[in-house]
Every structure is written in C-alpha cells, then in structure tokens.
C-alpha positions as CSV (number, residue, x, y, z in Angstrom):
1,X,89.5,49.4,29.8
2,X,90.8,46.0,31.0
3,X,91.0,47.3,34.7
4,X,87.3,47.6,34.6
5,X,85.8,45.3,36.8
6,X,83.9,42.5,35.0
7,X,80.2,41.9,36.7
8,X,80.5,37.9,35.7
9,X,82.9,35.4,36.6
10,X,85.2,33.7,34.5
11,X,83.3,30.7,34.9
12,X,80.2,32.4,33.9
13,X,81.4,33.2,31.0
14,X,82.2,30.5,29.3
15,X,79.5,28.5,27.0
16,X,76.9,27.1,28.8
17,X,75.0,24.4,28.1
18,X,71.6,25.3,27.0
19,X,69.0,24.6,29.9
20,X,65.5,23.6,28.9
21,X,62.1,23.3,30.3
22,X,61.6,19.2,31.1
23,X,57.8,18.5,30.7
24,X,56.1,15.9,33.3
25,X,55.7,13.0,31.2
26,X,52.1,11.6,30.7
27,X,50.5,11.3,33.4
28,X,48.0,7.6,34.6
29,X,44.4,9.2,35.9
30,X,42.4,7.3,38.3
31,X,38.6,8.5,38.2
32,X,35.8,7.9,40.4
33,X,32.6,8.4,39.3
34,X,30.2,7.9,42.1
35,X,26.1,7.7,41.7
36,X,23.9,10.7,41.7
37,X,21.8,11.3,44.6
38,X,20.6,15.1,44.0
39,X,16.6,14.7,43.5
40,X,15.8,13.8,40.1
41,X,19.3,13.8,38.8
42,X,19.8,10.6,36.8
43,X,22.6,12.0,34.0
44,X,25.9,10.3,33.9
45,X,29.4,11.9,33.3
46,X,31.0,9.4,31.1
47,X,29.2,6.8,28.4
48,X,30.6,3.0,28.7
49,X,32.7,4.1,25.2
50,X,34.3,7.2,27.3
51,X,35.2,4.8,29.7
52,X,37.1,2.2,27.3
53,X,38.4,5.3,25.5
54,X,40.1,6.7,28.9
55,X,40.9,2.8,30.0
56,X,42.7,2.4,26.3
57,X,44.8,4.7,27.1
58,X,45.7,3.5,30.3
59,X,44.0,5.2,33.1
60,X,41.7,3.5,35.4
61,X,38.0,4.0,36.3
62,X,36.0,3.2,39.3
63,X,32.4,3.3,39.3
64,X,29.7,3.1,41.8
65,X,27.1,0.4,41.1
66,X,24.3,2.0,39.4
67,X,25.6,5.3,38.6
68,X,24.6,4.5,35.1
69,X,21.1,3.1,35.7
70,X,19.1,6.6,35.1
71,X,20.7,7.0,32.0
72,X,20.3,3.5,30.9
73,X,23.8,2.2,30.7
74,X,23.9,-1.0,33.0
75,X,26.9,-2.2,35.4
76,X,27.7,-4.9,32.8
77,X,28.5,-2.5,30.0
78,X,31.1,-0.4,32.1
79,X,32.5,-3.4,33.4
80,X,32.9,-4.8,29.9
81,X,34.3,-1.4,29.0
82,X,37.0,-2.0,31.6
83,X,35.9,-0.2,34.6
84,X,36.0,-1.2,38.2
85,X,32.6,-1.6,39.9
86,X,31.7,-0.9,43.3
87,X,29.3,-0.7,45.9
88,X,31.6,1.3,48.4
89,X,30.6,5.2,47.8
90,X,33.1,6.2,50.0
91,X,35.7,4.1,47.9
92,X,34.6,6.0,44.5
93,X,35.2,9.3,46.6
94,X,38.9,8.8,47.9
95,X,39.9,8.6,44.3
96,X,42.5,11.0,43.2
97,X,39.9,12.7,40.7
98,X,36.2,12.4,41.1
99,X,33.7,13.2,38.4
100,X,30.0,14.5,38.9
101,X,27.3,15.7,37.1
102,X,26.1,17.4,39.9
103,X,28.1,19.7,42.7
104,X,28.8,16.8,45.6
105,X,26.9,17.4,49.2
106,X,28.7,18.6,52.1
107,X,28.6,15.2,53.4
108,X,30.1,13.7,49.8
109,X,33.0,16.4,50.1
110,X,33.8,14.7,53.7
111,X,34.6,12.1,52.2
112,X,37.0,13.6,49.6
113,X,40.7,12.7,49.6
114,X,43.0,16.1,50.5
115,X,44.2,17.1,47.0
116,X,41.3,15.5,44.9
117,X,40.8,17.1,41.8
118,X,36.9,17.3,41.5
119,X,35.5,18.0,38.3
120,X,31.6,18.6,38.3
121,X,29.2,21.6,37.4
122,X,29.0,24.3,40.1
123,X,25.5,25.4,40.2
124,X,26.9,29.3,41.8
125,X,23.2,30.2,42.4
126,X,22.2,26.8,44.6
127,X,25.4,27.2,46.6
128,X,25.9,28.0,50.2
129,X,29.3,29.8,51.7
130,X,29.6,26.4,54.2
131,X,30.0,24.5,50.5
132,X,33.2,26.6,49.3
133,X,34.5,27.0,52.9
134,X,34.5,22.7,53.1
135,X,36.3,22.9,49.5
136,X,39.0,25.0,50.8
137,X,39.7,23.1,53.7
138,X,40.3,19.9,51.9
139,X,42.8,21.8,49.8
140,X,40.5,20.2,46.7
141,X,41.0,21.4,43.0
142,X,38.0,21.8,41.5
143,X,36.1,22.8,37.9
144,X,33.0,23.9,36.9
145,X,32.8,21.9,33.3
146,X,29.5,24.5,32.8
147,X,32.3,27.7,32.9
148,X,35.0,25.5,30.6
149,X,35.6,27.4,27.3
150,X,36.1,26.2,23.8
151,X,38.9,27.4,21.9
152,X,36.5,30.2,20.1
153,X,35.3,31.2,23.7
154,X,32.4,29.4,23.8
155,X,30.7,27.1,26.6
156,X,30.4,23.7,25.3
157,X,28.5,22.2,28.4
158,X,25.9,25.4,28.5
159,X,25.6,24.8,25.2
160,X,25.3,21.0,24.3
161,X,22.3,21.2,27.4
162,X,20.3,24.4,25.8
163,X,20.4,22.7,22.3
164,X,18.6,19.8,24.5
165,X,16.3,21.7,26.4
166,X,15.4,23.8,23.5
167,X,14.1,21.2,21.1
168,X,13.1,19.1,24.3
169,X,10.5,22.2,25.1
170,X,8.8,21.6,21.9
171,X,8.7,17.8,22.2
172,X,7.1,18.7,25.6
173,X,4.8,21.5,24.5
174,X,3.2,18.5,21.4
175,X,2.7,16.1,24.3
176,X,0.9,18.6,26.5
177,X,-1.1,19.9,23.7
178,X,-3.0,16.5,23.1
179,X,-6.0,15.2,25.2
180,X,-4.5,12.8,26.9
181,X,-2.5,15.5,29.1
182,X,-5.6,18.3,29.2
183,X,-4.2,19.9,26.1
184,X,-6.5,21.7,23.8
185,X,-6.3,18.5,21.3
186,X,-4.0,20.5,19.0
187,X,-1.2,18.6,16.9
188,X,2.5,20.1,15.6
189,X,2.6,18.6,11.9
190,X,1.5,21.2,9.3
191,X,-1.8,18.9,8.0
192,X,-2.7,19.7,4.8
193,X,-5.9,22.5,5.3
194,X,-5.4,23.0,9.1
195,X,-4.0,26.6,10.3
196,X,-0.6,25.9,12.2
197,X,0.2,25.5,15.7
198,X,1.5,29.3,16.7
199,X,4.7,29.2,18.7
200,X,6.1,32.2,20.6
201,X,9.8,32.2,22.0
202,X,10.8,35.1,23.9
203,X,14.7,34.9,23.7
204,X,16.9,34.1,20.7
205,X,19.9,32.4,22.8
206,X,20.8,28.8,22.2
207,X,17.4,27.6,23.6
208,X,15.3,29.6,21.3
209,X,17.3,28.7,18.2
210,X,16.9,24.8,19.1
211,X,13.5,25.1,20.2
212,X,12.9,27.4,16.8
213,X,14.4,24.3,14.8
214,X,12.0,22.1,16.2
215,X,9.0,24.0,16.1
216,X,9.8,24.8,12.2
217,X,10.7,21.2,11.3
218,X,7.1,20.2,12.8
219,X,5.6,23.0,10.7
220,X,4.6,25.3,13.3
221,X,4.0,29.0,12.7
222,X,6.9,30.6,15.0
223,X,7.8,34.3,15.9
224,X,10.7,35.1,18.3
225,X,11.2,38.3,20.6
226,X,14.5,39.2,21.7
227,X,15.9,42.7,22.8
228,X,18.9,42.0,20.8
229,X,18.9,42.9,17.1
230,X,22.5,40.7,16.8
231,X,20.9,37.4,18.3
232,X,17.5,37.9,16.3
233,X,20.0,38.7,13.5
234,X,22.1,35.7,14.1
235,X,18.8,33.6,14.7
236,X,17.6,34.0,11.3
237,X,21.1,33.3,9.7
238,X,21.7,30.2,11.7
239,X,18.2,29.1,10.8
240,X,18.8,29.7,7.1
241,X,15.1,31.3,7.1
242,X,13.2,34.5,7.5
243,X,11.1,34.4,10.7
244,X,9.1,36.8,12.5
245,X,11.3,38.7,14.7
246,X,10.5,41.5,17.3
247,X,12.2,43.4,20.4
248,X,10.1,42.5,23.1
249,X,7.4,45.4,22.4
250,X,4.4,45.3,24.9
251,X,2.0,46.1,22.4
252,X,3.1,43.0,19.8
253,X,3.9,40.6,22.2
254,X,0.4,41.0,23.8
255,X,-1.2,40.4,20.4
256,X,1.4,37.5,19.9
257,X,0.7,35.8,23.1
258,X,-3.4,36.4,22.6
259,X,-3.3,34.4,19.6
260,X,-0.6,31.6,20.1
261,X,-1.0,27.8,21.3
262,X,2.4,27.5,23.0
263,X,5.0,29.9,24.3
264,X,8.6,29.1,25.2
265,X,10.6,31.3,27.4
266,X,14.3,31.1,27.1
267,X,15.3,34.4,28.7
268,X,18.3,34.5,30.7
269,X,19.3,37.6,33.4
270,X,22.9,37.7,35.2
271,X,21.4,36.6,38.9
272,X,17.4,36.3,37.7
273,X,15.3,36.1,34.4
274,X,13.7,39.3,34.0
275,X,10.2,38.7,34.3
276,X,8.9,39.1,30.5
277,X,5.3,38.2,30.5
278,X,2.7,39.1,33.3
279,X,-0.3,37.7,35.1
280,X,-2.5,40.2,34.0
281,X,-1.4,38.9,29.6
282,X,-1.3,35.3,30.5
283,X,-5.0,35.3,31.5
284,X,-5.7,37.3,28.5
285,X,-3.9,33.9,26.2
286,X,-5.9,31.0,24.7
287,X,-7.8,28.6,27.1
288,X,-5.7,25.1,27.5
289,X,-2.7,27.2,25.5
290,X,1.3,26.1,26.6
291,X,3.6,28.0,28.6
292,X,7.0,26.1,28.9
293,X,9.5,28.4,31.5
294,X,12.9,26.9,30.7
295,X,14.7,30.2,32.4
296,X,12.7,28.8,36.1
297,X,15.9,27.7,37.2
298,X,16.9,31.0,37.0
299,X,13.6,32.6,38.3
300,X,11.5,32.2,35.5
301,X,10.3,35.1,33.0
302,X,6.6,34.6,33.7
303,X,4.6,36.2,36.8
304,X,2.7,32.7,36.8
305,X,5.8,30.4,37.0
306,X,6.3,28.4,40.0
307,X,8.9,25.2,40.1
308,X,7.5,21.8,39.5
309,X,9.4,18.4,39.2
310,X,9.6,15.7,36.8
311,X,6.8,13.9,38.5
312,X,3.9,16.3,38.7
313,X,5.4,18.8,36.0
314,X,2.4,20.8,35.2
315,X,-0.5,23.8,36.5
316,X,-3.3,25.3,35.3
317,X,-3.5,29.0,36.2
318,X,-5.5,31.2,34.6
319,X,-6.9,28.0,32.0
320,X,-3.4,27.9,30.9
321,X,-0.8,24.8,30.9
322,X,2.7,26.0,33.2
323,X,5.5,23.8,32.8
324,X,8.2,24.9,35.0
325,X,10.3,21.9,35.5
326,X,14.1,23.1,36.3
327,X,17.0,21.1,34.7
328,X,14.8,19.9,31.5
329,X,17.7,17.8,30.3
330,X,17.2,16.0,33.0
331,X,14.5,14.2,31.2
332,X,16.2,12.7,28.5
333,X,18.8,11.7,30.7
334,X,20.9,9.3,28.0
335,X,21.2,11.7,25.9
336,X,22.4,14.5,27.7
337,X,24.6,12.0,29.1
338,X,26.1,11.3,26.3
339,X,26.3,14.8,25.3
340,X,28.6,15.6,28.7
341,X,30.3,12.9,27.9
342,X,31.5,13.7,24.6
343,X,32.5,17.3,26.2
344,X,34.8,15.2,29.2
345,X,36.8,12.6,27.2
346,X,38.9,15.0,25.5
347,X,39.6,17.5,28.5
348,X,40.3,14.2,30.4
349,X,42.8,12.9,27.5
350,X,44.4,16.1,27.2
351,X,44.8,16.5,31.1
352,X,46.9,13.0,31.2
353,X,48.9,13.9,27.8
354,X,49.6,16.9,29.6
355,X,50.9,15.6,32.4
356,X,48.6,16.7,35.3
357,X,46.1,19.1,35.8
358,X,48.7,21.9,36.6
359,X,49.9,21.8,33.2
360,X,46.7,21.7,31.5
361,X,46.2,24.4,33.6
362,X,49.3,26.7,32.2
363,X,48.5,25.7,28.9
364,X,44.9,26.1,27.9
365,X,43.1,29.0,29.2
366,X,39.7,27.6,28.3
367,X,40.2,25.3,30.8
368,X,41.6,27.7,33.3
369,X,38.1,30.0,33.1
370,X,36.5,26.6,34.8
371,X,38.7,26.3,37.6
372,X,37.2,28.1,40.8
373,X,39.6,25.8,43.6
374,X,43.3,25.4,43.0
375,X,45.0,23.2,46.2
376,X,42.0,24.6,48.5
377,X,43.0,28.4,47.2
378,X,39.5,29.8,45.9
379,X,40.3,31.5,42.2
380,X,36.9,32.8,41.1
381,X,36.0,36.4,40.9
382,X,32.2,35.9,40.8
383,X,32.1,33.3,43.7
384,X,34.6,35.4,46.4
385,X,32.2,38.7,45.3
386,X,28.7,36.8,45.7
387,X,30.2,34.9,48.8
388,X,31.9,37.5,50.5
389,X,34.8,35.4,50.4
390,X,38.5,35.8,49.6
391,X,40.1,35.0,46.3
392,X,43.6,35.2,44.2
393,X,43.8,35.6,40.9
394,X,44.9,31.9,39.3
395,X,47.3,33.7,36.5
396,X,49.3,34.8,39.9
397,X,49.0,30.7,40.9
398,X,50.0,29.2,37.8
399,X,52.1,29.9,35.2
C-alpha cells in the first residue's frame, strides 16, 4: 500500500493555516446630488437630516445650489447639515456616486465620471436605447431605487409614492369638487343630514388602499372594483372595515359610475393600464363629477384621459372634471422627498459599512433586483428584451 503513489505533496500535507475571506473595511462615500431639471420635477433625494446622518458617519456630500428649493429645504440648511455647496453642475456630476430623483439626460450622463455609481429611478417606459447605450460606454453602475426590494420582497420606493398619490387623489378630488375650481360645490366631511360624497376606485393596489383611507376618514361613501378577489380581500383587512367590493362587472360599474361624484383610477397593466372605463359611460356620469387617472403615466384606464401638467391640470369632456396629471407626488414635493429620503439613508449606510457597492451587491439581493448597470455591463432582463439589447445575468458578475 505504501508504494502507492500519493496525489499531494509532503508539503501539502502538513497543517495548514486556516485561510479566510478578508472583508474591505468601511468604505468613505462621496455623493453628488445635482438639481433637477426634468419639467416639473422639484423632489429631492436626501433631507438636510439624511445629509448630517451620512456626513456623521463620515462621508461627504456635494450639492448643487438649489437642488433643495422645490422641496423647500434651502442651501443654508444643507450647508449647516455639513454639505458642500456648489454652483458647478458639472462638479456635482464627476463625483464618484451621484444621486437623482430623476434618470439624468444624455447630456448629464456626459458629464459622468467613468465608474460612477448612479443611483436614481429608471423610468423603463420614458427611455430611449441611445440612454442605456451612453450608460454602458461610461462603464457606469447604476440602480433603479423604484426596482430595490425590501427584505419581505416588497418595493419600498413604489410604495412610499402610491401611499402619496393615493390619499393625494382625494385631497385633489375635495379641492376640485368646490366652486372655486368648477366643481359641483360638493364637500368630503360626512355633515350631519347630508348624503355622502360617493367615491369609486377601480383598483385595490397601494393607491386604492391609501386613497380608500382618505376617502373613509372624510366620510365619504366608497366602493372599490378590482379583478382580484386577494387584493379586494386584502383591502378590506388592511382597512379593518367592510366595504363595497366588486370585480370590475360592466353592468355594476356602470350603475356605480352613474351615481358617484368622484372616481379614482389606480389600475396598473405590465406595459399600459387597461382601459377600464369608456367614453360612451363617462358621458353617462354626473355633470361637474371627478375623474382623477393616477395610472396616466402608464396610459391611463379611461378612454377620456389625456396628460395634463401641474399647471393647467384639469378638462372638461363630456361635463366631467379629468385630472390626468402624471407623477402626482410631484405635487407635494417635501414630502415625497422626505419619503425617498428615508428609503436612501439606510441603503447608503449599509453600502459604506459594507465596504463598496460590490459587496452590498454579493450580500443583499434586494438590492441586487435594482441594479440594471454593473461597470458599463447591462444586467436587466426586462431592459435587454424591451431594448433589443444584450445582457448577462449579474449572479454570473458577482458573487
């Protein structure tokens, strides 16, 4: 037996010393935040207290003068909070990692450092190929914070802003009801002998439940149509309350929508809202009743819907109120900020304790789902089949 040739040298087998896996110590971020320039966008990434957080624990911020005005936090209060301030856009842009509420303009991603880490929503259904192919060639690493996971697989950015557009549509929809804005004079408020305002919400997502909240906690009668028994199911157990539920029946929504003063839709497709309600029932609704689309930036889910802006946000068609105003949020601009903001500090923290975005990468796959750039390779499914464009799977990239 002792002739047998031995597949290991004596020197390999003697005790080794156990070899382990270093980790990158904690990293120092440095993060731009430039100003907003897409039309009517006037959210913020990070809240002067995000910035002192990230600044306590020794990274650096540089912001562009202004970037906070929209949302009401002045140049003082980040400075005071520790940032750097400055007027040089191209300056905030050449930092290492650059945060954005919205995706950056082909001529912004010029003036991207090779290797930035850019962290901002992604907005698949606005983009253009030109966008990802300018991505790639500045070998950028880039996150969609709107795809980022939670530990129980949710989306905290998708949800945080259809919690505020939900109960934003109702805040709307009691503004446009009153004279001053050609309403039919109609108040949310339950007085004591009047009938109820009637509210219908076609979906039973995150915008219908928030939107539901609101309408109930004003006293208004609601009923909400959904084709899915689980959400209507969930709805009503989140809510704590029975409502009027339905599948979206023709025969009781037309009866709903012939008697109701305001009507939310909150449907969502994969590419386009399905088109729910159309012309032909919303000239048979109330004169001066409310139709609020908050799916139009995905299409809409009425036949009557057509885009307006924050500045002229309203139509009549048909005697009927449209608001079709994409990115709702948008509106109440400090606090949506404050609600991104709240979903960035941690990720941000966790990225630096991690030591670098590659690790934060390895270890937490909610954050891997928002990556679609790694080092200029593009790593999402849904963008390289919509785009026509060439991608590896990031689990083959890092691990």
């Amino acid at each position: 037996m002792s002739d047998l040739p031995s597949p290991f040298t004596k020197q390999q087998l003697l005790p080794q010393e156990e070899k382990l896996e270093i980790l990158k110590r904690k990293g120092e971020l440095y993060i731009g935040i430039p100003k907003e320039t897409a039309f009517q966008e006037k959210r913020v990434c990070l809240t002067p207290d995000a910035v002192f957080a990230l600044i306590s624990n020794g990274h650096k911020v540089l912001m562009e003068s202004g970037a906070g005005d929209g949302a009401s936090f002045s140049d003082r209060e980040y400075s005071e909070a520790g940032a750097e301030i400055t007027k040089d856009t191209a300056k905030v842009f050449a930092c290492p990692m650059v945060l954005k509420v919205e995706p950056p303009s082909q001529e912004q991603i010029k003036l991207l450092n090779p290797q930035a880490l850019l962290i901002s929503a992604l907005q698949i259904k606005t983009q253009t190929k030109k966008y990802f192919e300018a991505l790639a060639s500045k070998r950028i690493t880039a996150l969609a914070f709107e795809f980022i996971r939670d530990g129980d697989g949710s989306l905290p950015a998708v949800r945080s802003l259809s919690e505020i557009a939900g109960t934003a549509s109702i805040l709307i929809a009691a503004q446009l009801l009153s004279n001053d804005i050609e309403g039919n004079g109609l108040m949310f408020g339950n007085i004591s002998g009047v009938p109820p305002v009637e509210v219908v919400i076609l979906g039973a997502g995150t915008v219908g439940e928030y939107a539901a909240r609101s309408a109930i906690g004003l006293g208004a009668n609601v009923k909400i149509f959904d084709n899915s028994i689980t959400k209507l199911r969930r709805i009503q157990t989140h809510l704590g309350r029975p409502l009027y539920t339905s599948t979206i029946q023709p025969k009781n929504l037309a009866k709903a929508l012939k008697r109701c003063d305001v009507v939310i839709g909150a449907v969502r497709g994969n590419n386009r809202s399905p088109i729910i309600v159309s012309e032909d029932l919303v000239q048979s609704m109330k004169k001066r009743s409310i139709i609020i689309d908050v799916s139009i930036d995905m299409g809409g889910c009425f036949e009557t819907s057509e885009v307006t802006t924050h500045k002229n946000p309203t139509f009549i068609k048909h005697g009927v109120i449209h608001y079709c105003v994409p990115n709702i949020p948008a509106r109440y601009s400090r606090t949506a900020s404050i609600s991104i903001s709240n979903i960035f500090t941690p990720y941000l923290l966790k990225i630096a304790e991690d030591g670098g975005i590659e690790n934060s990468l390895r270890f937490d796959k909610g954050l891997k789902n928002g990556l679609y750039f790694y080092h200029g390779i593009l790593t999402s499914k849904s963008v390289g089949e919509w785009f026509d464009l060439k991608y590896s799977d990031i689990n083959l990239l890092v691990f």
